[in-house]
C-alpha positions as CSV (number, residue, x, y, z in Angstrom):
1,X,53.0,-290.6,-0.6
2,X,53.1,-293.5,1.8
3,X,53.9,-296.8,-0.7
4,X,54.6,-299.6,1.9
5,X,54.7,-299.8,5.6
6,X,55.5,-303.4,6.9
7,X,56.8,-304.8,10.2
8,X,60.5,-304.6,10.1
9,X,61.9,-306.2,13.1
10,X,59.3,-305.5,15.6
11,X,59.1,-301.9,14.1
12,X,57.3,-300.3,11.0
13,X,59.5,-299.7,7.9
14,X,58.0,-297.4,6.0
15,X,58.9,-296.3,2.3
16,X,57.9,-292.8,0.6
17,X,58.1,-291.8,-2.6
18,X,56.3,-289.5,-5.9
19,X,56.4,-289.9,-9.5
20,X,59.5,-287.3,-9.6
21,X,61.2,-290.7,-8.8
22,X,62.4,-289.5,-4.6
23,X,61.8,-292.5,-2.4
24,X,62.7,-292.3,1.4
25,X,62.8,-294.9,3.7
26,X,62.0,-295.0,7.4
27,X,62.4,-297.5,10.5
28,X,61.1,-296.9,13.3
29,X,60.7,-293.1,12.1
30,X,64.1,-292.9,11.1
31,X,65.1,-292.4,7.9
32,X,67.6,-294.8,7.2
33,X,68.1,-294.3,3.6
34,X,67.1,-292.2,0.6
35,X,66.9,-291.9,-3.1
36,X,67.0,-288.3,-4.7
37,X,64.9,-287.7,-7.9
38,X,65.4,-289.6,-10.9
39,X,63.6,-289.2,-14.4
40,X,65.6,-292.1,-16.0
41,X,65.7,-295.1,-13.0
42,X,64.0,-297.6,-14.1
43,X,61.4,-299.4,-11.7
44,X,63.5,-301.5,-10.3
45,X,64.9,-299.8,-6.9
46,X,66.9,-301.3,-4.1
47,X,67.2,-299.7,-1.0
48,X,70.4,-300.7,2.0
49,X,70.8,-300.0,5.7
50,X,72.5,-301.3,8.1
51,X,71.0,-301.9,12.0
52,X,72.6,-302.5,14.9
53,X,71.5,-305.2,16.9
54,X,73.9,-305.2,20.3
55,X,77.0,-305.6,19.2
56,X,76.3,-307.1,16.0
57,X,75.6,-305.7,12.8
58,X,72.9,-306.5,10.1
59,X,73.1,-305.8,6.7
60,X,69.3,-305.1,5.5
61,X,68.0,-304.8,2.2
62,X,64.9,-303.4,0.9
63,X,63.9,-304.2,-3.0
64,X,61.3,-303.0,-5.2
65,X,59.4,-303.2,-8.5
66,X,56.8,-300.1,-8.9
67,X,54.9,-299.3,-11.7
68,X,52.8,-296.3,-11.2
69,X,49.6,-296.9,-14.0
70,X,48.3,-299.2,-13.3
71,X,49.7,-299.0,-9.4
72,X,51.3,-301.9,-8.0
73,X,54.7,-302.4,-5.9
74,X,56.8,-305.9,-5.9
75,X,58.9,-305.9,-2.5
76,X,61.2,-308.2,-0.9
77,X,63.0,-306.9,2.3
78,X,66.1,-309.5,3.4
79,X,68.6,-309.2,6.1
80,X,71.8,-310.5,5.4
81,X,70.8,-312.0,2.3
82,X,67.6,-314.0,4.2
83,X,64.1,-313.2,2.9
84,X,62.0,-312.2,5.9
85,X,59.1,-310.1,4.0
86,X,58.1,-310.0,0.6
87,X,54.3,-309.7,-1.3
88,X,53.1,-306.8,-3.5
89,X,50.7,-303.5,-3.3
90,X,47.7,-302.2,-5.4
91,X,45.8,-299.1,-6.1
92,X,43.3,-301.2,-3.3
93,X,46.1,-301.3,-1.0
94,X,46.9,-297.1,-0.8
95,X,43.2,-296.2,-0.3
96,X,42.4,-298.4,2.5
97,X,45.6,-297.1,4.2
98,X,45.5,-294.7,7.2
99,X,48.3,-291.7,6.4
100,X,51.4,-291.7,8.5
101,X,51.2,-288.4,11.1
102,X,53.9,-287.7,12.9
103,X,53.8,-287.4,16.7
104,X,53.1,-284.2,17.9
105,X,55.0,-283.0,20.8
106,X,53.8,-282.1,24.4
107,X,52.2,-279.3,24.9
108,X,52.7,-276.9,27.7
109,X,49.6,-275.3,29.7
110,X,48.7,-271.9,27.5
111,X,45.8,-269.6,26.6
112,X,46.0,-270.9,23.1
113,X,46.0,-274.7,24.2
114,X,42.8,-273.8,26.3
115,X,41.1,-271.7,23.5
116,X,42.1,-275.0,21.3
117,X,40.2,-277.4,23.6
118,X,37.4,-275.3,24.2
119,X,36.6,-275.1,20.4
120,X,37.0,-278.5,20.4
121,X,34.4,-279.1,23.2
122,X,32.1,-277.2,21.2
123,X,32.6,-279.5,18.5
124,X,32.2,-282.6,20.1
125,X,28.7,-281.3,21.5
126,X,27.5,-280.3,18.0
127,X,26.7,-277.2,18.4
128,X,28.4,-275.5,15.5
129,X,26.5,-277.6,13.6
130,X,23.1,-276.6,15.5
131,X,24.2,-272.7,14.9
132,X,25.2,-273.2,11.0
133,X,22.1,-275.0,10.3
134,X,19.9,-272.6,12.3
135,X,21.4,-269.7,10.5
136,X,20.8,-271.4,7.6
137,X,17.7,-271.7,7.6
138,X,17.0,-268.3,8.9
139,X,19.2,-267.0,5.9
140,X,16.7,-269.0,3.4
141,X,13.5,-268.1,5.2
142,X,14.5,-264.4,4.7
143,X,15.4,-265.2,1.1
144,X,12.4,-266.9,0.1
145,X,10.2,-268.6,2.9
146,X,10.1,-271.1,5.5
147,X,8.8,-273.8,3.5
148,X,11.2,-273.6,1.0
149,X,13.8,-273.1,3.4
150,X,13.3,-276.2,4.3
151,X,13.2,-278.1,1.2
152,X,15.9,-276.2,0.3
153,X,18.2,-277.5,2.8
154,X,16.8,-281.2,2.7
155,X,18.5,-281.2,-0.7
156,X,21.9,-279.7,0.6
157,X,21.9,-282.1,3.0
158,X,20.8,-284.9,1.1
159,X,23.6,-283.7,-1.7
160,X,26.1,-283.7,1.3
161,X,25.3,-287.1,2.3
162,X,26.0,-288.5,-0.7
163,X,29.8,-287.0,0.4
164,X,29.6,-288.8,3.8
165,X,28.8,-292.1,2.3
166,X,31.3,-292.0,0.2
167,X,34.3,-291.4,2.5
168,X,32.7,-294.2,4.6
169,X,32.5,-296.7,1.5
170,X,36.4,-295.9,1.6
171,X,36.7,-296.4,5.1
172,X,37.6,-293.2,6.3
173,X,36.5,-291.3,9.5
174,X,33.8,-288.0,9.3
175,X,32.8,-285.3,10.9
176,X,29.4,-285.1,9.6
177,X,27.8,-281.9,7.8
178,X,27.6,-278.3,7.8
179,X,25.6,-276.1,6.4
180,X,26.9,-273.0,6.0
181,X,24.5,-270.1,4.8
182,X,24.5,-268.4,1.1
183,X,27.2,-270.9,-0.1
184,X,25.7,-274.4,0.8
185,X,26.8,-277.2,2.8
186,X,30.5,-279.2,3.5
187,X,31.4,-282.7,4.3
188,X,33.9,-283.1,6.3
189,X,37.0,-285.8,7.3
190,X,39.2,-286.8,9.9
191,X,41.3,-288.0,7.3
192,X,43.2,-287.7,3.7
193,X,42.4,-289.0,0.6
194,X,45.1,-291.0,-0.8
195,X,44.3,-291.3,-4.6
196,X,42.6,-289.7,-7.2
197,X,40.5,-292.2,-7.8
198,X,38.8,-291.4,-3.6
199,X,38.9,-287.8,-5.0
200,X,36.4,-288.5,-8.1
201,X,34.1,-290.6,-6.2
202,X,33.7,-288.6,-3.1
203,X,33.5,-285.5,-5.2
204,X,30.4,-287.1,-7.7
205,X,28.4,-288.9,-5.2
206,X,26.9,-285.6,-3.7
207,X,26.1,-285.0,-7.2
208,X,24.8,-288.7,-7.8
209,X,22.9,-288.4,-4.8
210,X,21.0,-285.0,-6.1
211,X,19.9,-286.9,-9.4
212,X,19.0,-289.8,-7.7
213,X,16.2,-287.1,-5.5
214,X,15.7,-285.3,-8.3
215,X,14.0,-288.6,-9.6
216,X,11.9,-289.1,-6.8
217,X,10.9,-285.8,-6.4
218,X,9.8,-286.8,-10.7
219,X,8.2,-289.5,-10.0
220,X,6.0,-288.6,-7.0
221,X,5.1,-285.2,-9.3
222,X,3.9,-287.3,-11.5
223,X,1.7,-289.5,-9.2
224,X,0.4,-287.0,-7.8
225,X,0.6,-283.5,-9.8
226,X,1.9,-281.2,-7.1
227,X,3.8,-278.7,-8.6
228,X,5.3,-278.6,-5.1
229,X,7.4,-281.3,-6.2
230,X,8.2,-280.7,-9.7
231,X,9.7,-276.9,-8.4
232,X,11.8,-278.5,-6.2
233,X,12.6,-281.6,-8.4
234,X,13.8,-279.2,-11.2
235,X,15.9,-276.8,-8.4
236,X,17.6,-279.3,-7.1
237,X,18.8,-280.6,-10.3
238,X,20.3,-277.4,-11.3
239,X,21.7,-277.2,-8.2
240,X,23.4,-280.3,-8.8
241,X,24.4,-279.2,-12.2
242,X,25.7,-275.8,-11.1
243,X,27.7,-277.7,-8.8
244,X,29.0,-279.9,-11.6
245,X,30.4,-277.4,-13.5
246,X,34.5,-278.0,-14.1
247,X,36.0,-275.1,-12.5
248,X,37.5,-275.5,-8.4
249,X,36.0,-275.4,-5.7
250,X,33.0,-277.2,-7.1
251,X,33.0,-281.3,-7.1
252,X,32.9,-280.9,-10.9
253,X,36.5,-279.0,-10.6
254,X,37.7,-281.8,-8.5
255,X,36.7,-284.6,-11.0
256,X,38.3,-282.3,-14.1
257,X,41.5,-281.8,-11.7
258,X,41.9,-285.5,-11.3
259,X,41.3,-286.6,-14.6
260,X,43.4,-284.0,-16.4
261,X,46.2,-284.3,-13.7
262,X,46.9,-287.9,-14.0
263,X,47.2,-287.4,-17.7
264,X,51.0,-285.8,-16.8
265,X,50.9,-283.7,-19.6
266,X,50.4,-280.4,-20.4
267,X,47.1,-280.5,-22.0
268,X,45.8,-280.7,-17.6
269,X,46.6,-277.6,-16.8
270,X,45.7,-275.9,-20.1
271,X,42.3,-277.9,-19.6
272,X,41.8,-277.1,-16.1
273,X,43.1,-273.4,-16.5
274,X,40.9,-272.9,-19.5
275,X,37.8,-274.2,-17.8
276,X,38.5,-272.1,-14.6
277,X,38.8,-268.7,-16.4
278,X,35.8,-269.1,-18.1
279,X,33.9,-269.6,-14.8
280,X,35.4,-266.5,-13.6
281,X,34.5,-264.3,-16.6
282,X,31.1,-265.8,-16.1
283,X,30.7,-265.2,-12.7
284,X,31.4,-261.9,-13.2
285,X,29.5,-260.9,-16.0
286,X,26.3,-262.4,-13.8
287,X,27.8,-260.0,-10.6
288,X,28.5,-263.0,-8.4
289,X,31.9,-261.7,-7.3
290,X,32.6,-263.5,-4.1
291,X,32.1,-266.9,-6.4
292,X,34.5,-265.5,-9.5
293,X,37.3,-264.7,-5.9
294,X,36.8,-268.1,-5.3
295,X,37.1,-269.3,-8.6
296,X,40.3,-266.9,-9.2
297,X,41.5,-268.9,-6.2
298,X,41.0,-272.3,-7.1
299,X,42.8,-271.7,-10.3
300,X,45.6,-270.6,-8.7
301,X,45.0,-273.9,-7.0
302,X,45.5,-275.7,-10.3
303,X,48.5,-273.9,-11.1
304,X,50.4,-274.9,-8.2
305,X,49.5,-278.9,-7.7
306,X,50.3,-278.7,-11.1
307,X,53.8,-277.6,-10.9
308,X,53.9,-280.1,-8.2
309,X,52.1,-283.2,-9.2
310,X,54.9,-285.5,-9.7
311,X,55.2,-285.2,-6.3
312,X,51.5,-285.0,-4.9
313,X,50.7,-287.7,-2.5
314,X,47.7,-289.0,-4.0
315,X,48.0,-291.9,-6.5
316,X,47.1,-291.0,-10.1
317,X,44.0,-292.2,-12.3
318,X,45.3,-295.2,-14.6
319,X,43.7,-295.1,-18.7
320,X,40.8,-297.0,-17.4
321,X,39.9,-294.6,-14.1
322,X,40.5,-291.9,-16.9
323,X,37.5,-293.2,-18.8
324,X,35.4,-294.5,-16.2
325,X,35.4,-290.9,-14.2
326,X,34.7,-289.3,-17.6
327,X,32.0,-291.2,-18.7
328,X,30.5,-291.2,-15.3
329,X,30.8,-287.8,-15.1
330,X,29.1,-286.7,-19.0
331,X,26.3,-289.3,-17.9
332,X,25.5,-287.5,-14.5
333,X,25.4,-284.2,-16.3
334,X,23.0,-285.5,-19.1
335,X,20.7,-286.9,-16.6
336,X,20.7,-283.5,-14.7
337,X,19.8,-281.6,-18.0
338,X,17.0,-284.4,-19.2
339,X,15.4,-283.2,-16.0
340,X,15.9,-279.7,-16.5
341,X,14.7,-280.3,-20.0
342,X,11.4,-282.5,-19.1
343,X,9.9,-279.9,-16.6
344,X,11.1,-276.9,-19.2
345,X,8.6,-278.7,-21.7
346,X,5.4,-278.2,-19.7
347,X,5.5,-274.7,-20.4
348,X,5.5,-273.6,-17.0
349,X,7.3,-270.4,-16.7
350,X,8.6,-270.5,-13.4
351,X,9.8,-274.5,-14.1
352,X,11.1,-272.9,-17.3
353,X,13.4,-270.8,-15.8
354,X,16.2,-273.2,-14.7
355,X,16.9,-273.5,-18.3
356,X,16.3,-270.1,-19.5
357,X,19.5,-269.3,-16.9
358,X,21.2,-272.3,-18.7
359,X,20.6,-270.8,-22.3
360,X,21.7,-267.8,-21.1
């Protein structure tokens, strides 16, 4: 991951590094020096290079103090011995950054390049989105009915949107919403996340966002004793729930995945492995077997960022993300079963029957 970038004689001088303890340093794209793995350096780390500048030569220095829980980076960069940068980095610091990308090279005239930019022109006039939605909502009309269709995918949206703000709230770039039939809707990026911290809140909000209709749905059942409302308030919360539940793809995988990874032990991936199986047993034994082959591959997902996490790019949870996330997260799922519960109580059988699938 990208932990500083400053201007280094008119040009950026940008450091890398992981939690396996690799650090590279670039200038001006160039990698001008480089420290190989380390589990015992302390973190204390100096980095030297020397430039050229005509005929003369300059001795630069790059030094730093990390400390990766909580995150912040000391640095002082000299040249010859003479301070010309220095300040420090928090966890504040990594999110707001944009992700260095590498220029991408010129591209000749080809059938591919045109197929590329044609797809892209579609994009740019919206109309995938137009087709997803449209099929959509023919997908959930033939389902069920045209109504409900379209309650149904006021709440998806209204879920996904809860996504969107969140990636804005972090200041990154979107690409709005799709809805894509039988499996839901996506919120989509231009860009990265950089910690694990973006990857909780982005990942509950949609959730967050579902409770928070689910209640107003409640409330205007209550005013005005449509059962209209109270179907769709309960649906929607187990939607929300469903979608909570700790097993990849679903946000509630992505929360588990980020708590349990920045513990850097190896209770995360018995957690997350643990959790993930038992979706796909249960998946199974309900016949949804496209959702246990997804499930099958986000475990296989956990497995491998696992073996790899010292040296993901995204910044880990410190103790008190740990607890915050967790609370957060048991909180959101008791709110989403109090509704479940409340309308379960009225007796009404077909209101009843998001928690008779729950007991189940």
């Amino acid at each position: 991951m990208e932990l500083l970038s400053i201007d280094f004689l008119g040009k950026p001088l940008r450091l890398e590094g992981s939690m396996a303890g690799w650090q590279q340093l670039f200038w001006n794209n160039q990698l001008v020096s480089q420290l190989d793995a380390d589990s015992e350096r302390g973190a204390e780390t100096q980095h030297q290079f020397t430039l050229m500048n005509g005929e003369q030569a300059l001795e630069c220095k790059l030094e730093t103090k990390l400390e990766w829980q909580p995150f912040i980076l000391d640095y002082q960069a000299s040249i010859n011995g003479e301070i010309i940068a220095q300040g420090n980095r928090d966890t504040k610091d990594i999110e707001q950054q944009v992700p260095h990308t590498p220029p991408t090279p010129e591209r000749r005239f080809s059938l591919i390049g045109l197929l590329s930019l044609g797809m892209k022109a579609l994009k740019s006039a919206k109309l995938i989105k137009v087709v997803l939605a449209s099929a959509s909502l023919a997908a959930y009309s033939w389902l069920f009915s045209f109504q409900f269709a379209l309650a149904l995918i006021a709440c998806l949206v209204f879920h996904e949107y809860g996504h969107v703000k969140a990636m804005k709230y972090f200041g990154m770039k979107t690409k709005g919403i799709y809805l894509v039939p039988f499996l839901g809707g996506l919120a989509l990026s231009d860009e990265k996340i950089n910690t694990r911290w973006q990857d909780v809140v982005i990942s509950i909000m949609g959730p967050m966002f579902g409770l928070v209709l689910s209640l107003v749905l409640l409330v205007i059942y209550l005013i005005t004793g449509e059962m209209f409302f109270a179907g769709l308030a309960v649906f929607n919360a187990f939607l929300n729930l469903f979608n909570l539940l700790p097993i990849l793809p679903l946000d509630g995988g992505h929360v588990l995945k980020s708590i349990s990874f920045s513990m850097n032990s190896i209770a995360g991936i018995i957690l997350c492995t643990a959790a993930a199986a038992g979706g796909v047993v249960l998946s199974y034994s309900l016949g949804l077997t496209l959702f246990g082959f997804l499930l099958i591959m986000g475990m296989l997902e956990i497995v491998f960022e696992w073996r790899g996490r010292h040296h993901s790019h995204l910044l880990p949870l410190d103790r008190y993300g740990q607890i915050v996330s967790a609370v957060w997260y048991v909180g959101l799922v008791a709110g989403l079963i109090g509704i479940i519960w409340f309308f379960a109580s009225t007796g009404d059988q077909l209101l009843q029957l998001p928690l008779l699938i729950l007991g189940t």
